[in-house]
C-alpha positions in Angstrom: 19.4 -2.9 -2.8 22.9 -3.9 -2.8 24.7 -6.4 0.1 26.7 -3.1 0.8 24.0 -0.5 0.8 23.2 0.8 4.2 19.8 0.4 5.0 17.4 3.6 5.6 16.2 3.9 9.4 13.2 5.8 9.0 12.4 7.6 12.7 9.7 9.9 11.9 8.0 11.1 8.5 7.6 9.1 5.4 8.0 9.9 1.4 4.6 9.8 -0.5 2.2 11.4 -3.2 0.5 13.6 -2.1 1.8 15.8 -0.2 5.1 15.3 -2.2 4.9 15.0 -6.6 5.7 11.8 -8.1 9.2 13.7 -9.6 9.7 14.8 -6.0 9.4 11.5 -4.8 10.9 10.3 -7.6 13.6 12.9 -7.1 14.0 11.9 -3.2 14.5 8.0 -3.8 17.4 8.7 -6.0 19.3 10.9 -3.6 18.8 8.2 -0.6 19.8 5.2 -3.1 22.9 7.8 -3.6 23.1 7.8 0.3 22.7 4.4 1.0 25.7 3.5 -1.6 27.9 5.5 0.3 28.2 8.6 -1.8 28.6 12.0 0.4 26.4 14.6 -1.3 26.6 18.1 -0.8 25.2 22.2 -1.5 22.8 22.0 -3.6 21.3 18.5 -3.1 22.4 18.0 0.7 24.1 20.6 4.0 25.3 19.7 7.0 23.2 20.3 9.9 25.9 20.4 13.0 22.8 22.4 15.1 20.7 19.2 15.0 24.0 16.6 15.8 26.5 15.4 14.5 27.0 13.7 10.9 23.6 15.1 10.5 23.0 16.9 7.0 19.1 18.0 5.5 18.2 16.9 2.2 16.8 19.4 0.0 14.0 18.5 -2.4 12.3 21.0 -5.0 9.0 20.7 -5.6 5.7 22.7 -7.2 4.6 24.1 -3.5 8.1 24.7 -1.9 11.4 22.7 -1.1 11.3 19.5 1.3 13.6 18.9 3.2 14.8 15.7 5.5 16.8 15.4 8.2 19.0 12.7 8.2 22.2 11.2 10.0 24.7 9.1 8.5 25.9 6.5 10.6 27.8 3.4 9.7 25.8 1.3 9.9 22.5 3.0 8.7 21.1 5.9 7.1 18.8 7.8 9.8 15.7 9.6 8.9 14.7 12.0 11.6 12.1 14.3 10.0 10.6 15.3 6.6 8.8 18.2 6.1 8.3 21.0 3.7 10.8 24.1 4.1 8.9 27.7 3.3 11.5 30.0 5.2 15.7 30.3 5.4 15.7 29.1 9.1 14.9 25.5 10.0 12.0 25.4 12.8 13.7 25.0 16.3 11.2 22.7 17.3 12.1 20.4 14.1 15.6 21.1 15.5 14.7 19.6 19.5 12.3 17.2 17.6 15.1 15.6 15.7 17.5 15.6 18.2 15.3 13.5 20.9 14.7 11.5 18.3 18.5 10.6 17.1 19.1 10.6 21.3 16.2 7.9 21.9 17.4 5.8 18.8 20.6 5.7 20.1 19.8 4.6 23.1 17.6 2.0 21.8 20.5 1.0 18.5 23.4 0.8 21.5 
């Protein structure tokens, strides 16, 4: 890690094999090195996510059993992880959705 890489925040959920492949892991750690360099990623790797808050965007994964996905917020200090979990429809789970948000509100409450 660089002196100018922001550093990951991790709030709920974590990266490992299994449930995720080693590429998807593999796969994941690049695009939050990319992240934490400040590089803004976008469709197909990364979408914002204004539902969950703002600067909030979901990280899309590929993988043998569906697509993960992870919930994150960029601040400027920090990159947040609110949630990973495996995607298997078009709509994002409104409870992922609340879940996330009390998260991001208790952090900042917390972070100041």
């Amino acid at each position: 890690m660089n002196l100018t890489d922001k550093p990951l925040v991790w709030l709920h959920g974590e990266v490992k094999s299994p449930p995720l492949s080693a590429a998807a892991r593999v796969e994941t750690g690049i695009l939050l090195r990319r992240l934490q360099r400040g590089e803004k990623l976008s469709m197909p790797q990364s979408r914002p996510m204004p539902i969950v808050g703002a600067r909030c965007h979901e990280l899309r994964v590929p993988d043998e059993t569906g697509t993960w996905r992870i919930l994150y917020r960029v601040d400027s200090d920090a990159i947040v992880i609110a949630e990973v979990f495996n995607k298997k429809t078009r709509a994002t789970p409104h409870q992922v959705i609340e879940a996330c948000q009390r998260r991001l509100r208790s952090y900042d409450l917390v972070s100041g």
